[in-house]
N, C-alpha and C positions, 0 to 999 in steps of 0.2 A: 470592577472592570466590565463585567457584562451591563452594567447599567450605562456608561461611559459609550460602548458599543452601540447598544439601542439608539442615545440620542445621536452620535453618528448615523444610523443607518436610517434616520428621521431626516435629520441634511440631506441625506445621498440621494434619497427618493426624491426629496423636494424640489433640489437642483437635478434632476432627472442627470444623474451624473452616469444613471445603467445605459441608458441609451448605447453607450461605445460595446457594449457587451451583448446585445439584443443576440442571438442565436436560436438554430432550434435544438431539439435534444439527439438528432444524429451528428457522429463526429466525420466532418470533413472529409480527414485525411482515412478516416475506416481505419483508423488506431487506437489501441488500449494503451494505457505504459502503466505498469504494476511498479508499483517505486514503495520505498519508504514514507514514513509519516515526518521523519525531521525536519524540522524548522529552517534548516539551512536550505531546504531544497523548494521551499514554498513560492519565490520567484526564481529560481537559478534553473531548476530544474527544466522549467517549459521554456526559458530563455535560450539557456544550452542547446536546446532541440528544434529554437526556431518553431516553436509552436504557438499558437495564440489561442483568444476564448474558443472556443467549436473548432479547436481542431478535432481531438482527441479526447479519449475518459481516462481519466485518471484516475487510477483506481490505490488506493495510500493504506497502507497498516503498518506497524511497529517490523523493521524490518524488510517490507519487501517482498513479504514469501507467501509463498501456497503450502501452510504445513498438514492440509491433508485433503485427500480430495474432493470434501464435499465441506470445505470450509467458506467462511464467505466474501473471500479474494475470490475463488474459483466461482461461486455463484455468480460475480458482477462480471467473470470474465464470461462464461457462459450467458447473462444475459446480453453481455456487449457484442456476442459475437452473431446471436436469434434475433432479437429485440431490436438492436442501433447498428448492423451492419458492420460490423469489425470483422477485417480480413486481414490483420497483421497486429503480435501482442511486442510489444519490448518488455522484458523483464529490468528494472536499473534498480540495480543495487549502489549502496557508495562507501567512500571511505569513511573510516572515523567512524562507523556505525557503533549508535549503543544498543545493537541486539547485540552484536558480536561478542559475544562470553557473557550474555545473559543467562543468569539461572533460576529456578524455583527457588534455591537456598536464600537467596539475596529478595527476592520477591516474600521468601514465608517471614523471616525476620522483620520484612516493613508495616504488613499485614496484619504481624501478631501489636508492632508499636505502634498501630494504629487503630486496634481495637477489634481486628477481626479474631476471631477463637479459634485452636485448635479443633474443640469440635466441630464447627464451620467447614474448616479444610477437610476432617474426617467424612463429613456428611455430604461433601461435593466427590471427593474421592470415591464414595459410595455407591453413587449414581452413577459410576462408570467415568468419570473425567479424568484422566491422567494429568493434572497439575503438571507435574515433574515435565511430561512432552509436551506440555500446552503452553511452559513460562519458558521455555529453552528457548536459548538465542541460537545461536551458530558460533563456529570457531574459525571456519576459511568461507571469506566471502567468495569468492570466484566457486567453492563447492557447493556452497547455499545457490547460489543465480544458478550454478546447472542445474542442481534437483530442480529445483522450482521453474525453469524451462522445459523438464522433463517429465514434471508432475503434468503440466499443460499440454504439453504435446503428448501425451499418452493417452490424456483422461478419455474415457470412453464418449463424452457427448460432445467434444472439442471433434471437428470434420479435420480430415485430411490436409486440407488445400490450405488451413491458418499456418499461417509466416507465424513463429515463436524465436526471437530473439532474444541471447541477454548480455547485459552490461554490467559493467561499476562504471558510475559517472566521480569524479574528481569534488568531494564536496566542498572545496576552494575555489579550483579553476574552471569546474562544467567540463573537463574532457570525459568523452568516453572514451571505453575501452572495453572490445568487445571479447567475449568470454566464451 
């Protein structure tokens, strides 16, 4: 597949097809959207929101979330806000999410039938890593968007005056609905 890619992105250039995309690296509209990584949300998403190239950073992980406060959702949010001028975050969580009843248990079973070792997990456990809170998904998404709007609007290098919003967007129909 990645080779298939390549010679597409050898087309692309050639027919200078970037051209429609030209931007610079400040967003427009001074907007972040913290969203998930799912597939379904890869054109629906910026569609939904009436957004185009340079509007916005879009900032994607498994889920959606800020699970601690010096993770590295939080860091792209703290550079977007120093660095690229962002003065309003949207948090958009969606339906049908598969973090939602994600677990370490279900992640340690794939790991071991793929060749990673008990010792492995033992010796990352060691170093201080909490697996178990690192592979957690969430159970009520509209309670996952709060914390993770409340992680950001807390955090101590986040100013006062950042707009922190959050959603669940409709992974069908693109409605939001704010949270």
């Amino acid at each position: 597949m990645i080779d298939r890619i390549i010679e597409y992105n050898k087309m692309f250039v050639a027919d200078k097809r970037y051209e429609q995309y030209v931007t610079d690296k400040y967003p427009d509209k001074r907007l972040a959207v913290l969203s998930c990584m799912d597939t379904r949300l890869t054109e629906l998403l910026p569609a939904a929101l009436g957004l185009k190239n340079g509007d916005a950073k879009i900032i994607k992980n498994a889920g959606g979330l800020v699970i601690s406060a010096f993770d590295s959702a939080m860091r792209s949010i703290i550079v977007a806000i120093y660095e690229l001028g962002v003065e309003e975050i949207m948090v958009v969580a969606h339906t049908h999410c598969g973090a939602c009843h994600m677990s370490y248990e279900h992640f340690h079973e794939a790991m071991i039938a793929r060749g990673v070792t008990d010792k492995t997990l033992d010796t990352i456990r060691k170093c201080g890593i909490d697996l178990d809170a690192w592979l957690e998904g969430f159970k009520d998404t509209p309670e996952s968007v709060r914390r993770t709007v409340e992680t950001i609007r807390t955090h101590p290098l986040v100013p006062q005056d950042i707009v922190v919003r959050g959603f669940i967007i409709d992974s069908e129909t693109g409605e939001l609905e704010e949270i």
